[in-house]
C-alpha positions as CSV (number, residue, x, y, z in Angstrom):
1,X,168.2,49.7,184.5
2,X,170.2,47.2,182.9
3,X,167.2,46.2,180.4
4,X,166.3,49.6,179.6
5,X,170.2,50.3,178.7
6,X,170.2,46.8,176.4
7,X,167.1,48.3,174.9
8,X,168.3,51.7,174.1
9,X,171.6,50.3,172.7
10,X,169.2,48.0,170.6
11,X,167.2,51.2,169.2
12,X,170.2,53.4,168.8
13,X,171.5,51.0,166.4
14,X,168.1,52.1,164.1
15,X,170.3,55.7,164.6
16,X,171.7,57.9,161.2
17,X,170.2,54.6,159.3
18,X,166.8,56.2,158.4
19,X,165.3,53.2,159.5
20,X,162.3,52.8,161.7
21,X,160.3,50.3,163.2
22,X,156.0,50.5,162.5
23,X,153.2,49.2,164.9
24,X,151.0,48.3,161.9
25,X,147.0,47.9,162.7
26,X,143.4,48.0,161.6
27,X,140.2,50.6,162.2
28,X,136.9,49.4,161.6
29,X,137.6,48.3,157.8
30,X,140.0,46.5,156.1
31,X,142.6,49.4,155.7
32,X,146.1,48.9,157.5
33,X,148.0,52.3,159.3
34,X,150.8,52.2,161.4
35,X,152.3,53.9,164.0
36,X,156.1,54.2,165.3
37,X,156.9,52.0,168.0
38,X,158.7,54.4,169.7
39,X,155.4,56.3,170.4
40,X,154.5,53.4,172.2
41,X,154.2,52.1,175.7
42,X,152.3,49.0,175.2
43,X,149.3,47.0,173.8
44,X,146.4,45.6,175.5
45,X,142.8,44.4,175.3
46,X,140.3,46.9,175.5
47,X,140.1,47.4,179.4
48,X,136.7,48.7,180.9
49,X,136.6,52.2,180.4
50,X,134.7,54.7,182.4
51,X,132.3,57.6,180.6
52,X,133.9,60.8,181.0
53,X,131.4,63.5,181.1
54,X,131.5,66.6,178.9
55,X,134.7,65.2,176.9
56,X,134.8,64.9,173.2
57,X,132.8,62.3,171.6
58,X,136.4,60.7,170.1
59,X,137.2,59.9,173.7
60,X,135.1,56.7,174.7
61,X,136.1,56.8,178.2
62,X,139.1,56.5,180.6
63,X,140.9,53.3,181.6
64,X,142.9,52.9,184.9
65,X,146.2,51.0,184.1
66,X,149.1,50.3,186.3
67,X,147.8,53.4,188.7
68,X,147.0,55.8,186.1
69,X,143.6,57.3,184.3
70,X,144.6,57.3,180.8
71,X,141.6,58.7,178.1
72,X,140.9,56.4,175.6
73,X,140.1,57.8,172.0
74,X,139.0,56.2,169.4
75,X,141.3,55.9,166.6
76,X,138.4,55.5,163.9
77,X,136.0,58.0,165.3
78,X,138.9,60.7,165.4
79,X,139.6,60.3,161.5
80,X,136.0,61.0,160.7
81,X,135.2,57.5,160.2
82,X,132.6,55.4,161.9
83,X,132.8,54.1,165.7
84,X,134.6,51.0,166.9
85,X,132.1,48.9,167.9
86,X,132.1,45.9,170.4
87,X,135.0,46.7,172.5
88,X,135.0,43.2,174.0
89,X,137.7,42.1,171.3
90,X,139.5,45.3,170.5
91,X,142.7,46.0,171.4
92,X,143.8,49.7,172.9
93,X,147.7,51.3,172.2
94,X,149.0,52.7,174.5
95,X,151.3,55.8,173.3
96,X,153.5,58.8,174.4
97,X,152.7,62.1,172.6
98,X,154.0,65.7,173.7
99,X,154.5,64.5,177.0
100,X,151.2,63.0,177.7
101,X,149.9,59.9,177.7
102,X,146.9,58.5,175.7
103,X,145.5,55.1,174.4
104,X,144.0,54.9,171.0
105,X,141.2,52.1,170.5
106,X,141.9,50.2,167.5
107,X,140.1,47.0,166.1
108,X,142.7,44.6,165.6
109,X,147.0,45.0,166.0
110,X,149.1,43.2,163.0
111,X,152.6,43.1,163.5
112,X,155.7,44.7,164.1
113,X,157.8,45.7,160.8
114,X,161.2,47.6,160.4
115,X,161.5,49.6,157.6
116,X,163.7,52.6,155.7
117,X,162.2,56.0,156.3
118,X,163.1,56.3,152.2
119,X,159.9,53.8,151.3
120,X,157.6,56.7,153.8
121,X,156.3,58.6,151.6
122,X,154.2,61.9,151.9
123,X,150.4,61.9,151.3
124,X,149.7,61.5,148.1
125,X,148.4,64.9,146.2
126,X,145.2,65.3,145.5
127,X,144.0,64.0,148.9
128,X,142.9,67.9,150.0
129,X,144.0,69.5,153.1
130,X,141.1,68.1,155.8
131,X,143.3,64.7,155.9
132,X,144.3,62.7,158.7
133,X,147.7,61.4,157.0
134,X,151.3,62.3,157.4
135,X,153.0,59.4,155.4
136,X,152.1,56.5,153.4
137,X,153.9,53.2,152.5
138,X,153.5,49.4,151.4
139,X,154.3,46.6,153.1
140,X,153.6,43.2,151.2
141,X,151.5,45.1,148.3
142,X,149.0,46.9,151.0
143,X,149.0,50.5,150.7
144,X,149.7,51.3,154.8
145,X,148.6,55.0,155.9
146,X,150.9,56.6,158.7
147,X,147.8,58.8,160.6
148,X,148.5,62.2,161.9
149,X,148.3,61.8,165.2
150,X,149.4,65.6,166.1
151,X,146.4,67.0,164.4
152,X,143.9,64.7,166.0
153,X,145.6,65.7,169.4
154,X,145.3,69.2,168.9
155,X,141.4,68.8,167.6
156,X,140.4,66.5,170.6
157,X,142.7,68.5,172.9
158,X,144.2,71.5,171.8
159,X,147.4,72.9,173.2
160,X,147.6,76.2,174.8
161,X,150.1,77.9,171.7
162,X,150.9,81.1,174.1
163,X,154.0,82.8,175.0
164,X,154.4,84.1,178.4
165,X,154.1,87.9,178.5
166,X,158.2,88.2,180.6
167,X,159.8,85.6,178.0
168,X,159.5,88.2,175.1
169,X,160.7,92.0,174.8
170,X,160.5,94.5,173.1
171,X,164.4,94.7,172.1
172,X,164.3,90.8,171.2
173,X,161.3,91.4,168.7
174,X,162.9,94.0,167.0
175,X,166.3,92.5,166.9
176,X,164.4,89.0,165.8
177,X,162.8,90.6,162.6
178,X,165.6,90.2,160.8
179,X,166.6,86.7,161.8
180,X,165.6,83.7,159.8
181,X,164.3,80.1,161.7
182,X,164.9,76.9,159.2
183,X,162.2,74.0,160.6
184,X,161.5,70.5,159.2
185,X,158.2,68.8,160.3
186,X,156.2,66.9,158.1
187,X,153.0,67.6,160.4
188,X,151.1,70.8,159.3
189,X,149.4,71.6,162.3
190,X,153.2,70.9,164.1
191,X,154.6,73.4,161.5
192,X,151.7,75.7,162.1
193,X,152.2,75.9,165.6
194,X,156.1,76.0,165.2
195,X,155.9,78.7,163.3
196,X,153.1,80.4,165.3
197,X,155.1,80.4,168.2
198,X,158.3,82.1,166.2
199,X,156.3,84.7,164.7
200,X,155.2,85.4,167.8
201,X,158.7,86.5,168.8
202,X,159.8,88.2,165.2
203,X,161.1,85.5,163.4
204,X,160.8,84.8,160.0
205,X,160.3,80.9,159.3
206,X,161.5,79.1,156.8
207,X,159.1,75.9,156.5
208,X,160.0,72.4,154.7
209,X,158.1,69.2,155.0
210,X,160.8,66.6,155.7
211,X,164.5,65.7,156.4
212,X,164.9,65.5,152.2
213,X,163.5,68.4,151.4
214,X,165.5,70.6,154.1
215,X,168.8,68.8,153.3
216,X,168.4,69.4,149.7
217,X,168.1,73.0,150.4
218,X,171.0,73.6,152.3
219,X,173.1,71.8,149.7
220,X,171.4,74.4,146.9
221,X,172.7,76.8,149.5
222,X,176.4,75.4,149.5
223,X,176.4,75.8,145.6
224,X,175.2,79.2,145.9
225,X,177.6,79.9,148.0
226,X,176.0,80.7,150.8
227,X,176.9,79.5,154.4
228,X,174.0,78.0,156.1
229,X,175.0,78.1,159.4
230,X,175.3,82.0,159.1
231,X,171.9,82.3,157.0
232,X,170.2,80.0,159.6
233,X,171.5,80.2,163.0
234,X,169.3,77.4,164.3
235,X,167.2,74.4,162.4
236,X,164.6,73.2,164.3
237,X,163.6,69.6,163.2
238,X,161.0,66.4,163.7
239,X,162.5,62.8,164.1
240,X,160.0,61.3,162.4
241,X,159.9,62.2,158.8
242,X,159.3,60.4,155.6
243,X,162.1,59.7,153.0
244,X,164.9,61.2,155.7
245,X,163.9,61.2,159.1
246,X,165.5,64.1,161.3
247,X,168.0,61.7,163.3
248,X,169.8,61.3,159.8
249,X,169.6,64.7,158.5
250,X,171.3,65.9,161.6
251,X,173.7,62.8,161.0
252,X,174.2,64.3,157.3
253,X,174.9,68.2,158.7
254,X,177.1,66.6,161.2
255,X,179.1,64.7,158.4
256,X,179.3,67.6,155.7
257,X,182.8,70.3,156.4
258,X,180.5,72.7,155.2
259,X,177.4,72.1,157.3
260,X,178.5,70.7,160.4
261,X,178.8,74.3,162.6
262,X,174.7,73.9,162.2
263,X,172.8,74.5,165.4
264,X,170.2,71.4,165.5
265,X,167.3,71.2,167.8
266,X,165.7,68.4,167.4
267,X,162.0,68.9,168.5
268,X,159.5,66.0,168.9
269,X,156.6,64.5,170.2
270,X,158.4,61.2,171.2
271,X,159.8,61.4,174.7
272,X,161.5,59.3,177.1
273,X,164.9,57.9,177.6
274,X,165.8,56.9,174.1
275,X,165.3,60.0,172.7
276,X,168.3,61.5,174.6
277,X,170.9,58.8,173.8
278,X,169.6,59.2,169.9
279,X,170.5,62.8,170.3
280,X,173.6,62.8,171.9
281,X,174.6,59.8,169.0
282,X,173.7,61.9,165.9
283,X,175.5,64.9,167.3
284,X,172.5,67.6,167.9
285,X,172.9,70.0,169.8
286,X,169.7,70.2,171.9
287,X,166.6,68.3,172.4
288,X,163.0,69.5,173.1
289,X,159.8,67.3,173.6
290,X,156.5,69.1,171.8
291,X,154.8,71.2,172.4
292,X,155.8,73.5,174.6
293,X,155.6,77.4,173.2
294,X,157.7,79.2,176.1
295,X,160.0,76.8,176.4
296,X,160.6,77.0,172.7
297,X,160.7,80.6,172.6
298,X,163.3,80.6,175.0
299,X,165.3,78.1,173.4
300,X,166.0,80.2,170.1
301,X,166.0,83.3,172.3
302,X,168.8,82.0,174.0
303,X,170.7,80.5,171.3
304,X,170.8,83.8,169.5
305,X,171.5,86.2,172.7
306,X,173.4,83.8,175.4
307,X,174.8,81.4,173.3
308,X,177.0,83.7,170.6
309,X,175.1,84.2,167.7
310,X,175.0,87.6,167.4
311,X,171.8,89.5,166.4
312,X,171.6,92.0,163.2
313,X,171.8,95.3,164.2
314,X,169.0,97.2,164.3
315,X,168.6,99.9,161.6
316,X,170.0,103.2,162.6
317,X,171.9,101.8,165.7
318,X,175.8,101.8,165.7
């Protein structure tokens, strides 16, 4: 227990800093991507991996390690490039995503680099929607692609994105119509099934793409003079975000007068102990690990019923 404590203390110093640490590796081909250490678990060489009949072609088998069968996709395959071929030398990482396990198969791990979450960048434009990025950076003059690894999840495995019929009423969706949801999530098909699950209850969503571009927008609210907190009674955000990761824009909420009555969720597909002390330092209010529709829904159902925000009236009630 000791260890783990030293090692959160360690990562929790990364906290409010918009700093992250990057897994950096290679496919089959000379380009480099990486991947935040806190997704993962471990790194091994390829282990002997059993075929798993009727599962997508991306998953090249299933591995048992330390007592677990984990599926093993491959990385290159799942980006619509070709197979990793001659697992012999290939190394598999093993990660934490929306509370399930999973090991990638890569050709070759690099290194382990720390870097400012203001050098991530967003895809560049241009590269069309069917892409498998959600950042990009540079790291000694090589262009370094950050891969979506929500969107190849939900292709190889998609979620089930339904609300339970006794979580949602008929009162709630009325009352809900008239209630706006702020989200930050630089992942389209996380904002897609975010907002999926919101409209699903009668909220309108307010989408924005990173920690930057949501912070700006509540400061152009401020100079409109508009209260945020009373415009938006929650904002759901990602942690991992380029240019301001969602750690420091609750940091930033929590240190502005005018923003700091905000009611953050921060909503992720890291997991695990180290998520909850990074919460409880940057001051959010609430933590939930993607994706997980009902328990979602009930979140902001409760937050606007139980907790003391109190809906619009409905038109023609008194």
């Amino acid at each position: 227990m000791a260890g783990v404590m030293e090692s959160v203390n360690q990562r929790t110093q990364l906290v409010g800093q918009n700093r992250l640490e990057l897994l950096l590796f290679r496919l089959d081909g000379p380009q480099i991507y990486g991947i935040n250490v806190f997704k993962v678990k471990e790194v091994l060489q390829c282990p002997k991996l059993t075929n798993l009949p009727g599962s997508s072609s991306v998953v090249r088998g299933v591995a048992h390690i330390r007592g677990g069968t984990i599926p093993i996709l491959d990385l290159s395959m799942a980006t619509g490039n070709t197979p990793i071929e001659d697992l012999t030398d290939r190394f598999v990482i093993i990660t934490e995503y929306n509370i399930r396990v999973q090991g990638f198969l890569v050709k070759g791990v690099e290194r382990i680099i720390n870097m400012n979450w203001e050098d991530i960048q967003p895809p560049p434009k241009g590269t069309g929607h069917e892409h498998y990025l959600t950042a990009v950076t540079k790291y000694n003059d090589e262009l370094v692609e950050i891969i979506d690894v929500e969107k190849i999840l939900a292709e190889v495995s998609p979620v089930n994105d339904d609300i339970s019929d006794n979580i949602v009423t008929e009162d709630i969706t009325r009352r809900a119509s008239e209630v706006e949801i702020m989200i930050a999530d630089d992942s389209k098909i996380a904002r897609k099934q975010i907002t999926k699950t919101l409209e699903r209850v009668g909220f309108k969503v307010v989408q924005f793409n990173d920690g930057k571009e949501a912070y700006d927008h509540l400061m152009s609210l401020l100079e409109q003079g508009v209260r945020p907190a009373e415009k938006y009674p929650i904002l759901i955000s990602d942690i991992e975000m380029p240019e301001m990761d969602g750690y420091t824009l609750t940091a930033e909420i929590r240190a502005n007068n005018q923003l700091s009555d905000m009611f953050v969720v921060l909503h992720t597909s890291l997991s695990g102990v180290f998520n909850k002390a990074m919460v409880s330092k940057v001051g959010a209010n609430d933590f939930l690990a993607k994706f997980q529709p009902d328990m979602l829904a009930q979140l902001v159902i409760d937050r606007l019923t139980t907790i003391g925000v109190e809906l619009p009236p409905v038109e023609g009630e008194v």
